[in-house]
PAZARO-895775 format. One record per residue: x, y, z of N, C-alpha, C in turn; residue in three letters. Coordinates in pm, whole numbers, padded with zeros to 5 digits, always signed. Layout:
N
XYZXYZXYZAla...
END
This chain:
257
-01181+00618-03602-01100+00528-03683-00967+00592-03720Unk-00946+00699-03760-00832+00762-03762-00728+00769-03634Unk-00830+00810-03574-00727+00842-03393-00632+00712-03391Unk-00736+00605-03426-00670+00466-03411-00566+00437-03520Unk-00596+00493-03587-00502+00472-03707-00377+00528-03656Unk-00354+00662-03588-00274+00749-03627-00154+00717-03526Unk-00290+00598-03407-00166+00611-03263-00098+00454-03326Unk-00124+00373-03402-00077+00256-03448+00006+00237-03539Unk+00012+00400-03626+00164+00368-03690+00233+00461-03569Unk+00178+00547-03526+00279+00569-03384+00389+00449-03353Unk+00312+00360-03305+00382+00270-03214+00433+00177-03329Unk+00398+00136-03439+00455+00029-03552+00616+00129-03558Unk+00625+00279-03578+00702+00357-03631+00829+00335-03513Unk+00752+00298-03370+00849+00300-03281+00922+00172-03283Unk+00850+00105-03290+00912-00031-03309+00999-00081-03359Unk+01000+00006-03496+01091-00065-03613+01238-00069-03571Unk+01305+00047-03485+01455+00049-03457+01485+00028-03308Unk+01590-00023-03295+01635-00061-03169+01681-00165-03131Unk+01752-00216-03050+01824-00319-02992+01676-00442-02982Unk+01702-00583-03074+01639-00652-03099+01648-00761-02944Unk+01527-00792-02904+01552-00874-02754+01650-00983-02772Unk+01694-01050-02834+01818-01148-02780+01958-01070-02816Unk+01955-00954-02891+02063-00849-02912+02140-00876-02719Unk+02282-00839-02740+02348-00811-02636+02361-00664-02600Unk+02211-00588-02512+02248-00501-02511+02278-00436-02353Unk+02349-00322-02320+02414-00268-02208+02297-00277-02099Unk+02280-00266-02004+02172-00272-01884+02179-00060-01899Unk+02034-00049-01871+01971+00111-01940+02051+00168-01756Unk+02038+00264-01836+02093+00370-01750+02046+00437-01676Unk+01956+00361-01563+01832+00405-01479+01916+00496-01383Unk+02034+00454-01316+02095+00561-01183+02056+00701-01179Unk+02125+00729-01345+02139+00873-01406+01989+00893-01455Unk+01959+00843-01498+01785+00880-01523+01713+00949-01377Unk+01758+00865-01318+01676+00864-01141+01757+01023-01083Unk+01854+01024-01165+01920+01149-01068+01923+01256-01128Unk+01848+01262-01227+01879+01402-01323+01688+01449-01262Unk+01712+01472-01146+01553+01502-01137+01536+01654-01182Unk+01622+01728-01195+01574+01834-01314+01519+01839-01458Unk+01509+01715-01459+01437+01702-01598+01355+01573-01582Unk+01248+01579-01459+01167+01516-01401+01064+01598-01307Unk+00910+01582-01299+00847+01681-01225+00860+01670-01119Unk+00834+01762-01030+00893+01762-00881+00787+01643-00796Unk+00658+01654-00852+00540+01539-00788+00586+01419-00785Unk+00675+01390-00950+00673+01246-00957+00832+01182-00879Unk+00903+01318-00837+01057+01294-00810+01004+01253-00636Unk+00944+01289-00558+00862+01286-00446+00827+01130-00449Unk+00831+01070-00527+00771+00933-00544+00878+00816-00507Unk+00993+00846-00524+01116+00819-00554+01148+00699-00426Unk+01125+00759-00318+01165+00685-00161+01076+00555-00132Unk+00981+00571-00219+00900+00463-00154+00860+00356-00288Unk+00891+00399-00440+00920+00301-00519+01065+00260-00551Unk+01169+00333-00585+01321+00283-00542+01335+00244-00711Unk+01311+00324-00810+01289+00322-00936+01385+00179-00961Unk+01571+00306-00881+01647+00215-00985+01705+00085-00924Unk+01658+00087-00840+01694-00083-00807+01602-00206-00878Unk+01457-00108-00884+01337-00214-00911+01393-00227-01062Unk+01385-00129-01132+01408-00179-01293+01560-00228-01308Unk+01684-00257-01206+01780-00329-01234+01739-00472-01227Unk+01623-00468-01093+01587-00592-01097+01566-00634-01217Unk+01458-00580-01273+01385-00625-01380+01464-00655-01516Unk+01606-00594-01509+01721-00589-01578+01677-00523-01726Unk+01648-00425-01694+01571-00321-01804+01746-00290-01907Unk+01715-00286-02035+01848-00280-02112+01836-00151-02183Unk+01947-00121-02219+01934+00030-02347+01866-00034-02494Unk+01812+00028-02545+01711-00019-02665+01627-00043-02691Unk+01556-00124-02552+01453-00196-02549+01308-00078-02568Unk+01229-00210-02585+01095-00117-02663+01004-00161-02559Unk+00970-00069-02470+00925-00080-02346+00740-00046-02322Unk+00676-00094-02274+00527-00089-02267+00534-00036-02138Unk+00500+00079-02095+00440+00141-01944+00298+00105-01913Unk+00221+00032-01893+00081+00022-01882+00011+00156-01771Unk-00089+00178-01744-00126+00286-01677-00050+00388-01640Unk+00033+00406-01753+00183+00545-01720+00131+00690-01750Unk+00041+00729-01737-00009+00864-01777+00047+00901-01684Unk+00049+00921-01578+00153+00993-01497+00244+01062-01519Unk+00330+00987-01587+00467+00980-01617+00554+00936-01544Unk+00536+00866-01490+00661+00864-01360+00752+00772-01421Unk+00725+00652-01464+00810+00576-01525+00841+00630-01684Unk+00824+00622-01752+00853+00730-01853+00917+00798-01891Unk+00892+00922-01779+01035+00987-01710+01128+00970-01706Unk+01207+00853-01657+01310+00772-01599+01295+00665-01704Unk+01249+00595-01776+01314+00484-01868+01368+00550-01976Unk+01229+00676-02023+01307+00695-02201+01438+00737-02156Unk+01489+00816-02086+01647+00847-02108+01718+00742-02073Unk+01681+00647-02000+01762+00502-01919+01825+00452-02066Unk+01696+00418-02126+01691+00356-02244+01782+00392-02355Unk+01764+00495-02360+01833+00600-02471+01756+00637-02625Unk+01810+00671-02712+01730+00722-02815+01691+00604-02929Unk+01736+00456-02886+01719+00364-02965+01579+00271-02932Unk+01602+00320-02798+01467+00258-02710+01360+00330-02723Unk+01237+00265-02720+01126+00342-02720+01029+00316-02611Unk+00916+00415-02540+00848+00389-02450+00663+00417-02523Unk+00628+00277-02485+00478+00336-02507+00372+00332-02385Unk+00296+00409-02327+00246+00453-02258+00082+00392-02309Unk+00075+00290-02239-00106+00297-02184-00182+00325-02118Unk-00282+00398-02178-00344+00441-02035-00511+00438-02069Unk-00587+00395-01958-00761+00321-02015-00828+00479-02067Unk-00869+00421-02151-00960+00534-02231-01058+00636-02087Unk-01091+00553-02002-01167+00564-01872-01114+00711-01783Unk-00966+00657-01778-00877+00758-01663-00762+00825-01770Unk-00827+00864-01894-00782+00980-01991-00855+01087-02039Unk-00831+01219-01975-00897+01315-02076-00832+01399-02103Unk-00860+01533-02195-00750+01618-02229-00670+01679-02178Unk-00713+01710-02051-00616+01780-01919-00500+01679-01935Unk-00535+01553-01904-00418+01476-01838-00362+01426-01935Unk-00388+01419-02064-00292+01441-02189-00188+01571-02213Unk-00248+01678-02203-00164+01773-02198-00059+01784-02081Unk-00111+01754-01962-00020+01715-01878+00080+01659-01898Unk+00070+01517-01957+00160+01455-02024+00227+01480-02117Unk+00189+01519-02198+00248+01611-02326+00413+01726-02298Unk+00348+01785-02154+00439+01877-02107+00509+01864-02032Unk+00539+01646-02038+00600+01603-01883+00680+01504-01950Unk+00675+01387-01921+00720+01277-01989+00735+01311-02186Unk+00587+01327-02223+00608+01325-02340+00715+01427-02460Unk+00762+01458-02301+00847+01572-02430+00957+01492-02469Unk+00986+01390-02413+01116+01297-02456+01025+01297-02617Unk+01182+01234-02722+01116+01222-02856+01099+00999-02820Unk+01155+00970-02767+01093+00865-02766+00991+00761-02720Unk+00892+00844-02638+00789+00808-02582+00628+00846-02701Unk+00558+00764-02641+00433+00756-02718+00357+00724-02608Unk+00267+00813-02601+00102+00803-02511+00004+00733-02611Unk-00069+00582-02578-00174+00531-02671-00285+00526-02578Unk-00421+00532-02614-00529+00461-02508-00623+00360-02539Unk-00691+00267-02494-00797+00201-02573-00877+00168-02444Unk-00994+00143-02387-01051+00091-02302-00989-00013-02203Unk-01012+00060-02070-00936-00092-01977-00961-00230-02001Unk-01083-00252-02026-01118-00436-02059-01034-00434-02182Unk-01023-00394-02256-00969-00429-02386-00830-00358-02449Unk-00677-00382-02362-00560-00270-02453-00592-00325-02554Unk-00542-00232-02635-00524-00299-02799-00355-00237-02789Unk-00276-00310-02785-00113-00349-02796-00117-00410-02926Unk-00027-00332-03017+00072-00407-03137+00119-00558-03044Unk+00128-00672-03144+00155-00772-03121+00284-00784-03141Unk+00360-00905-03053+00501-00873-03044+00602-00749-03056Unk+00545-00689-02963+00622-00575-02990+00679-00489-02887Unk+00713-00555-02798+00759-00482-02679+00862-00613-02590Unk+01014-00568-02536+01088-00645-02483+01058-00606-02304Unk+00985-00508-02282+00967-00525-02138+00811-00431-02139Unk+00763-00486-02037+00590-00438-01982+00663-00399-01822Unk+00592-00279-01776+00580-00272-01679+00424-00276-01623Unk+00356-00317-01525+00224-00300-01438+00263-00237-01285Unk+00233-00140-01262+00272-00050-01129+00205-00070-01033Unk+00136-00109-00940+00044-00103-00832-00110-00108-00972Unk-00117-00186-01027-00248-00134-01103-00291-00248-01135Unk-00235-00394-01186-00283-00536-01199-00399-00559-01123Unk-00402-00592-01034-00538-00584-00896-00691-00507-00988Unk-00674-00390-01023-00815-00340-01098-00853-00444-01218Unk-00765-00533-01253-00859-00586-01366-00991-00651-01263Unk-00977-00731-01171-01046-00786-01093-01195-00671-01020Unk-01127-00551-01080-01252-00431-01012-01346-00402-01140Unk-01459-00355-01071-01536-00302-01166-01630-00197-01102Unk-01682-00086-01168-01729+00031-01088-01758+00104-01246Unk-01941+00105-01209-02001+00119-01294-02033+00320-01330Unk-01960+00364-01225-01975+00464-01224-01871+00554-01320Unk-01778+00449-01320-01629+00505-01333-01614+00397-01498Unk-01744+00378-01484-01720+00291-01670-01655+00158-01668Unk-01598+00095-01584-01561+00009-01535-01612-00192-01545Unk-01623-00156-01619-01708-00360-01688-01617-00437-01571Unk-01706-00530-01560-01648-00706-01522-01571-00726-01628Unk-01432-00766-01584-01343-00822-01638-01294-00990-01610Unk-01256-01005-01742-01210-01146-01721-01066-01137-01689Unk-00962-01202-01617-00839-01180-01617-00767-01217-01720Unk-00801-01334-01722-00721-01455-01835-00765-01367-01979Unk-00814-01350-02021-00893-01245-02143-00797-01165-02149Unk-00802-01069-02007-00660-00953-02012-00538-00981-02035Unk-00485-01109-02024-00372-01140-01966-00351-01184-02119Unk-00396-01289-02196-00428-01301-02333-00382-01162-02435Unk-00376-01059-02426-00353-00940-02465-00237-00942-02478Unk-00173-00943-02292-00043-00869-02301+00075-00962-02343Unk+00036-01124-02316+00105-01196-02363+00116-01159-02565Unk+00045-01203-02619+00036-01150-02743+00168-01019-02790Unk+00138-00899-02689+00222-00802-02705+00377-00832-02703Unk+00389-00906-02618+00550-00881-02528+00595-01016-02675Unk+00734-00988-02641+00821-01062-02779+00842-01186-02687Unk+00858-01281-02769+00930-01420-02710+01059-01387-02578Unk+01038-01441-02487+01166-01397-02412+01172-01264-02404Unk+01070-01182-02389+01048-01053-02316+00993-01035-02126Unk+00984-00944-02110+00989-00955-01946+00867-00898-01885Unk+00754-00898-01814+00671-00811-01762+00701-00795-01582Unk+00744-00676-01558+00749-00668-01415+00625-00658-01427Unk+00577-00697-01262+00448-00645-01175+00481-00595-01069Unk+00398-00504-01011+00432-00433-00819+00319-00468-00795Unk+00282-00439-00714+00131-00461-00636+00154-00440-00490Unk+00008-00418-00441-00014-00420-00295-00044-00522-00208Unk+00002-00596-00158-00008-00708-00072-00208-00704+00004Unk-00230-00834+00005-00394-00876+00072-00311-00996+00119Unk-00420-00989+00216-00386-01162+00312-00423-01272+00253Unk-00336-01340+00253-00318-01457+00210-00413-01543+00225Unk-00525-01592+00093-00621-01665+00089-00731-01555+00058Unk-00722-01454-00007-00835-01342+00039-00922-01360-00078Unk-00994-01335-00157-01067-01406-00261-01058-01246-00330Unk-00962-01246-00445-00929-01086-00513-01056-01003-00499Unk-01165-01028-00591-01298-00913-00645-01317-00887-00518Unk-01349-00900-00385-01339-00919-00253-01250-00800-00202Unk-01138-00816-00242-01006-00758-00142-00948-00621-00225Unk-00987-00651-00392-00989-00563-00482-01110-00407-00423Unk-01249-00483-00451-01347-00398-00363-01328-00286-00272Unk-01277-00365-00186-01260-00295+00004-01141-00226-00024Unk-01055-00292-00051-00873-00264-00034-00794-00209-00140Unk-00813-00207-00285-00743-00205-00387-00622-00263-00329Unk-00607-00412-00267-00516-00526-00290-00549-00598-00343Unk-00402-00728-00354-00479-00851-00411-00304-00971-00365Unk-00385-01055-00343-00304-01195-00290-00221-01190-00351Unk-00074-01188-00334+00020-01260-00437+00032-01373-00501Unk-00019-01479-00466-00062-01569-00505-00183-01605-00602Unk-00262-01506-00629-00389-01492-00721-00283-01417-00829Unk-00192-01356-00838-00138-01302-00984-00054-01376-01031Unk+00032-01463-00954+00148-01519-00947+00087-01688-01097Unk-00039-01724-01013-00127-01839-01072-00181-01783-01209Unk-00238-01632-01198-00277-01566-01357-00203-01572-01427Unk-00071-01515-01403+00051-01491-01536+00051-01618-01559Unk+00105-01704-01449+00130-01873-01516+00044-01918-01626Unk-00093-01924-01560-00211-01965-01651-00238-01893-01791Unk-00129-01739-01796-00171-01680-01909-00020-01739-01998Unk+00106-01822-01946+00187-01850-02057+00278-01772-02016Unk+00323-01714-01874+00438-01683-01879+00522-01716-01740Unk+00647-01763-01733+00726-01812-01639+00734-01737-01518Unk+00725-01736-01380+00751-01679-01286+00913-01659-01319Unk+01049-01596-01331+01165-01584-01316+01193-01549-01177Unk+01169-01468-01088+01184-01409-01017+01127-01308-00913Unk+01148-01330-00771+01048-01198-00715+01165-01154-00645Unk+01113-01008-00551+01191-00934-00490+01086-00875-00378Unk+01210-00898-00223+01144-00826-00118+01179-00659-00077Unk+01218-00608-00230+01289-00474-00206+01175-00365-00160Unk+01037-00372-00194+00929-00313-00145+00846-00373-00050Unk+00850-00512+00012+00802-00531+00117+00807-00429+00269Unk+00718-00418+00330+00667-00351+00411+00622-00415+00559Unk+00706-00498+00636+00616-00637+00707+00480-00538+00830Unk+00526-00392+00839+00447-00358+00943+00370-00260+00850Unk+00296-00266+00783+00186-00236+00696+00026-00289+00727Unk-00058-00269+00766-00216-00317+00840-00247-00347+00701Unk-00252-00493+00625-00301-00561+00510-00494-00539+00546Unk-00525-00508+00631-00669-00492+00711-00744-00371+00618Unk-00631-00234+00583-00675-00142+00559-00648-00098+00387Unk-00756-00027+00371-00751+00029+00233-00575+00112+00210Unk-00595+00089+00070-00418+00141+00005-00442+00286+00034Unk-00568+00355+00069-00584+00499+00031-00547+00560+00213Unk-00578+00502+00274-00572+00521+00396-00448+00617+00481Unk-00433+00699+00493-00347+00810+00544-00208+00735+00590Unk-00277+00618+00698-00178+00536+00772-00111+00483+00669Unk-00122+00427+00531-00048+00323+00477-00003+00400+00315Unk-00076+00511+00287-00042+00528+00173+00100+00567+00128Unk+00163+00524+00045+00289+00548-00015+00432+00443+00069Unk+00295+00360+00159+00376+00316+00268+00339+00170+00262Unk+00265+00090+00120+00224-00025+00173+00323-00166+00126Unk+00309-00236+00193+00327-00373+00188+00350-00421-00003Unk+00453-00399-00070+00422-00404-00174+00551-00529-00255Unk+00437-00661-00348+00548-00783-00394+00603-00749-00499Unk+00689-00767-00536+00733-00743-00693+00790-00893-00727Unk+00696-00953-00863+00735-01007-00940+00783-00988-01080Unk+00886-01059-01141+00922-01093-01262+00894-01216-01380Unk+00834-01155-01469+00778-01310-01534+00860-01241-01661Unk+00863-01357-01750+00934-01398-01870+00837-01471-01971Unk+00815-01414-02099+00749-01484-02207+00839-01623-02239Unk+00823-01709-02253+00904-01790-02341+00954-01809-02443Unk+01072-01808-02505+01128-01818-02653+01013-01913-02749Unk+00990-02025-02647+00964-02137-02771+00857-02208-02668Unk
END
């Protein structure tokens, strides 16, 4: 009860300052974020060619201030590259499932991303974030949307409902806030828990129908990570395709009103 306590004025504390979402503020300063890879780990700078940071978050039209949600960012990779984009008014909070957190990879973090002063690492169980409500002008989801649809009992992993999940993040994000998604492309018509299973893909069209159904606008997609000669046949882990797959990026939008 404390832990929980302690990471929730965390994030209330982050919240309070910064460029308010209908504020007019500057588009964040991803170029220079992306290029100062000396003050980025060399693993996650390696990553760089095949996600294309700063085009994807211009897409996404990421601003200075904004109070940004990383979902599965233990990594750091995004993190990395937003809190300084952002600047010191902006804040980043970092989710990551209670499941695929332990102290190693906290400290990891701690000595990577988290040394920015404006980032915050929170965790709560994958079926269930617990996100401050209204409180974030952009969500990112990285290649990771697709697992709500998984479950793996080994790995702690429950049947999930989507719409349940999706219920969450809407809640979180402010009126007229933004959630990118990336993902890995499945063939078209593939039935997710199915394609999730075998492939860790999932249809563009099965997320595209979730967000809708969860209350938020499609705005926009992008073929900047498409891949057309990628084998949709084969697992994401697969030697042939990894770092190399077929990948959609959408943009959805909460609604003001």
């Amino acid at each position: 009860m404390i832990m929980r306590m302690t990471w929730q004025l965390l994030v209330a504390a982050a919240i309070v300052t910064g460029t308010p979402v209908g504020a007019a503020a500057a588009p964040a300063r991803v170029e220079q974020a992306v290029a100062a890879t000396g003050q980025r780990s060399a693993d996650n700078v390696a990553l760089d060619a095949s996600r294309k940071p700063a085009e994807l978050l211009q897409f996404f039209g990421l601003r200075r201030g904004s109070k940004v949600a990383d979902m599965f960012g233990a990594n750091g990779y995004w993190a990395e590259i937003i809190a300084p984009a952002i600047g010191s008014r902006g804040r980043v909070t970092v989710w990551q499932p209670t499941q695929f957190l332990d102290n190693e990879r906290r400290a990891r973090f701690a000595s990577g991303a988290g040394r920015n002063g404006n980032v915050v690492l929170i965790s709560s169980p994958f079926e269930a974030p617990d996100l401050p409500p209204a409180a974030f002008d952009f969500m990112l989801i990285n290649l990771d949307y697709h697992d709500v649809y998984w479950e793996n009992a080994e790995r702690g992993i429950p049947r999930m409902d989507p719409q349940a999940w999706l219920a969450r993040l809407h809640s979180a994000i402010k009126p007229g806030g933004v959630i990118g998604v990336v993902d890995h492309v499945a063939t078209t018509g593939s039935e997710p828990r199915e394609s999730v299973e075998k492939l860790h893909r999932i249809d563009p069209a099965i997320v595209r129908a979730d967000f809708e159904r969860a209350g938020f606008v499609l705005e926009g997609t992008s073929d900047l990570l498409a891949n057309p000669a990628d084998d949709h046949s084969k697992t994401v882990f697969d030697k042939a395709v990894r770092g190399k797959t077929d990948r959609f990026v959408m943009k959805f939008r909460k609604p003001k009103a």
